[in-house]
C-alpha positions as a Markdown table, in Angstrom:
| # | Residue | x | y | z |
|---|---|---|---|---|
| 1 | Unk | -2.5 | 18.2 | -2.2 |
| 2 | Unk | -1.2 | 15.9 | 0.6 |
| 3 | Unk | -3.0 | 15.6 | 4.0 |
| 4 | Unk | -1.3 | 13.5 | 7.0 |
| 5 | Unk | -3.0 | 13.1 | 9.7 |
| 6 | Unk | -2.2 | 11.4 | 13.4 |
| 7 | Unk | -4.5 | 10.1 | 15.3 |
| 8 | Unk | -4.2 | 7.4 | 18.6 |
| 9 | Unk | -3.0 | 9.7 | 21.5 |
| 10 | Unk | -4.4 | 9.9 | 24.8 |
| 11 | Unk | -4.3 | 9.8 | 28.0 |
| 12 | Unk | -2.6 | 6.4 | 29.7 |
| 13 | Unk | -1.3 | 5.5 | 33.0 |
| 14 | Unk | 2.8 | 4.6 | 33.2 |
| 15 | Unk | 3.2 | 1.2 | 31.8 |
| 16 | Unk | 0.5 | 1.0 | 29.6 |
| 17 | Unk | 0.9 | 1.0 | 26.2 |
| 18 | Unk | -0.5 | 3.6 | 23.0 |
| 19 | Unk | -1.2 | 3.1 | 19.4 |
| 20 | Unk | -0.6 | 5.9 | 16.9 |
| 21 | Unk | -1.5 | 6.1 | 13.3 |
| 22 | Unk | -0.2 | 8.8 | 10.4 |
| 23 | Unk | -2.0 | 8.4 | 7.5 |
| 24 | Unk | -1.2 | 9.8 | 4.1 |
| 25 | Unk | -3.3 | 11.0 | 1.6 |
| 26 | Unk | -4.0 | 12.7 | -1.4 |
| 27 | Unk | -1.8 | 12.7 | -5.1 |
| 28 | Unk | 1.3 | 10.3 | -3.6 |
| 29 | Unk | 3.1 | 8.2 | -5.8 |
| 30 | Unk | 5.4 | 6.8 | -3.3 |
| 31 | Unk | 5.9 | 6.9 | 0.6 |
| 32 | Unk | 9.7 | 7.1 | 1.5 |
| 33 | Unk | 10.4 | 7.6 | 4.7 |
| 34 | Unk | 8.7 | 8.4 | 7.7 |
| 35 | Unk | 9.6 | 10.2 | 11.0 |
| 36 | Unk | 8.2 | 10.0 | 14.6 |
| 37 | Unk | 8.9 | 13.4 | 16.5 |
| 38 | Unk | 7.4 | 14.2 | 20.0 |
| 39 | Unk | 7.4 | 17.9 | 21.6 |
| 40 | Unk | 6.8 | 18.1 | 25.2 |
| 41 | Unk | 6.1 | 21.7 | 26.8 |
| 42 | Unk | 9.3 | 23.6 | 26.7 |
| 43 | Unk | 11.4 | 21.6 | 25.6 |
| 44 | Unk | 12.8 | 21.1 | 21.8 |
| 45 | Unk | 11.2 | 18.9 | 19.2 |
| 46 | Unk | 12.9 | 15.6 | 19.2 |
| 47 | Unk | 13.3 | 12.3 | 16.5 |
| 48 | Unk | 11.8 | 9.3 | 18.0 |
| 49 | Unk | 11.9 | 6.9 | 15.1 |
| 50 | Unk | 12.4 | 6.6 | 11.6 |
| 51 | Unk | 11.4 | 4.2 | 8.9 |
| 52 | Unk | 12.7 | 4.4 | 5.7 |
| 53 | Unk | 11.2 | 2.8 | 2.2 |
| 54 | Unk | 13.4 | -0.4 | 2.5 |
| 55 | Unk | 11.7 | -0.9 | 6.0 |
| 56 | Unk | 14.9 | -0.1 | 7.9 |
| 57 | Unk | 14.5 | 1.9 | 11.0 |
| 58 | Unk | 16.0 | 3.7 | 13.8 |
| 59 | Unk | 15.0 | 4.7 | 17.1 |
| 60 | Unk | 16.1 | 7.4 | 19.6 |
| 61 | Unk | 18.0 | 5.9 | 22.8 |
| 62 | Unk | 14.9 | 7.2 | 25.2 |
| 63 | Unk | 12.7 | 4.9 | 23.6 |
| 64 | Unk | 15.0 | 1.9 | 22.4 |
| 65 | Unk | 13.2 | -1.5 | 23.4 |
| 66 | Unk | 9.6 | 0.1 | 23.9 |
| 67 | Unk | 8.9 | 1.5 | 20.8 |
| 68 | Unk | 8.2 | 0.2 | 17.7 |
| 69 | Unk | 7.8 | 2.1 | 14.1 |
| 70 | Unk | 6.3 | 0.2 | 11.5 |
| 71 | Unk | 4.5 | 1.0 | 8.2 |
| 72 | Unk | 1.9 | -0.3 | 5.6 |
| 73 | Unk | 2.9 | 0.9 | 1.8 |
| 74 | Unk | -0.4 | -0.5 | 0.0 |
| 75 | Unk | -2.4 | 2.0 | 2.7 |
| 76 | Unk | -0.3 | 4.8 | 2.8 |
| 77 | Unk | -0.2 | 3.9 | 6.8 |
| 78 | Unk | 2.5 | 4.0 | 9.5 |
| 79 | Unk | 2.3 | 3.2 | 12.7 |
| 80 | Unk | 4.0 | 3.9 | 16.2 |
| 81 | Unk | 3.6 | 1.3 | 18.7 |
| 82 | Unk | 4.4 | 2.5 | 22.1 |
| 83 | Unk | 4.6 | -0.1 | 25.1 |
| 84 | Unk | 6.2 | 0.9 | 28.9 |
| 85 | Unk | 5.1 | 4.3 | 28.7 |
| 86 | Unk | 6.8 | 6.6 | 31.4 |
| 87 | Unk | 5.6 | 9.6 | 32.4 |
| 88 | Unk | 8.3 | 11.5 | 30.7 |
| 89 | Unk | 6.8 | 10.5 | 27.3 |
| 90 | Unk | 4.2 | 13.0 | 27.5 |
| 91 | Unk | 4.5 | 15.3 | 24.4 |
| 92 | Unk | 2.6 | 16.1 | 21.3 |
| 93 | Unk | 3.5 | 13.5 | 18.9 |
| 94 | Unk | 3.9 | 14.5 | 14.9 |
| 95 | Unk | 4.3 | 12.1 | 12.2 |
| 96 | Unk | 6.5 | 13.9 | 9.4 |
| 97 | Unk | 6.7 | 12.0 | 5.8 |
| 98 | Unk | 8.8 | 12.1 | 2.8 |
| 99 | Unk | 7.1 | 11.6 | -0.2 |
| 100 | Unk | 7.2 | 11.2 | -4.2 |
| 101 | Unk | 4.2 | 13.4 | -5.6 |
| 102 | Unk | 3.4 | 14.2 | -9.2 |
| 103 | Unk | 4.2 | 16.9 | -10.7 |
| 104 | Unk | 2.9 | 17.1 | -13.7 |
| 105 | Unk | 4.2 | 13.7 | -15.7 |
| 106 | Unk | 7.0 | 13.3 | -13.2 |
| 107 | Unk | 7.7 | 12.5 | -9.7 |
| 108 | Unk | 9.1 | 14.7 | -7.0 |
| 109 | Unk | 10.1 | 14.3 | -3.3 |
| 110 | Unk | 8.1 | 16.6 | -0.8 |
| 111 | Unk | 7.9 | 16.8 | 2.5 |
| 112 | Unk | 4.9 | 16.9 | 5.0 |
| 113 | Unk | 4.0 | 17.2 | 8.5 |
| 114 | Unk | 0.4 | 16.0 | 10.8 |
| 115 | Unk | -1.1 | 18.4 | 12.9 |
| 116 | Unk | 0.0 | 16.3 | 15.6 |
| 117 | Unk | -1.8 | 13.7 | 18.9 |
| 118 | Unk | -1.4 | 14.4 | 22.4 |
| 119 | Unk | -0.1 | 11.8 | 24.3 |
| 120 | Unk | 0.2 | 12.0 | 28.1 |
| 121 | Unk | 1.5 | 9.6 | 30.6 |
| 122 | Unk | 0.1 | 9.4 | 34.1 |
| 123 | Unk | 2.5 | 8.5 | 36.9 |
């Protein structure tokens, strides 16, 4: 079993800046890669930023310069720093992970998705 849960959403005026945290738990043996998505009311479910295990990342044009994905291995922990927020960052933010978890006496990849943090963005 394999929980990941967000937390660090809120409620922030435009140009302030937001924390959020996925953490992942339970019978890992590896964290691979991690996504940032963000959902905002009618509209589709969009990438923000991606780490991947060798620490590379990636970042969607909207939030190049601002945001800032980042990750702790030895705690299971990512993070997405989020500085200059604009209004039009509002959206439920979801942490999606790719991990290695045992099956048995081997390894497999799976993949798992937060609940979800609210973040909105006062103007």
């Amino acid at each position: 079993q394999v929980q990941v849960v967000e937390s660090g959403g809120g409620l922030v005026q435009a140009g302030g800046s937001l924390r959020l945290s996925c953490a992942v738990s339970g019978s890992i043996f590896r964290l691979n890669r991690m996504d940032w998505f963000r959902q905002a009311p009618g509209a589709q479910r969009e990438l923000v930023a991606t780490i991947a295990s060798d620490g590379s990342t990636s970042y969607a044009d909207s939030v190049k310069g601002r945001f800032t994905i980042s990750r702790e291995n030895a705690k299971n922990m990512g993070y997405l720093q989020m500085n200059s927020l604009k209004p039009e960052d509002t959206a439920v933010y979801s942490c999606n992970v790719n991990v290695m978890v045992w099956l048995g006496s081997r390894t497999v990849p799976s993949t798992y998705w937060g609940q979800g943090t609210q973040v909105t963005v006062s103007s």
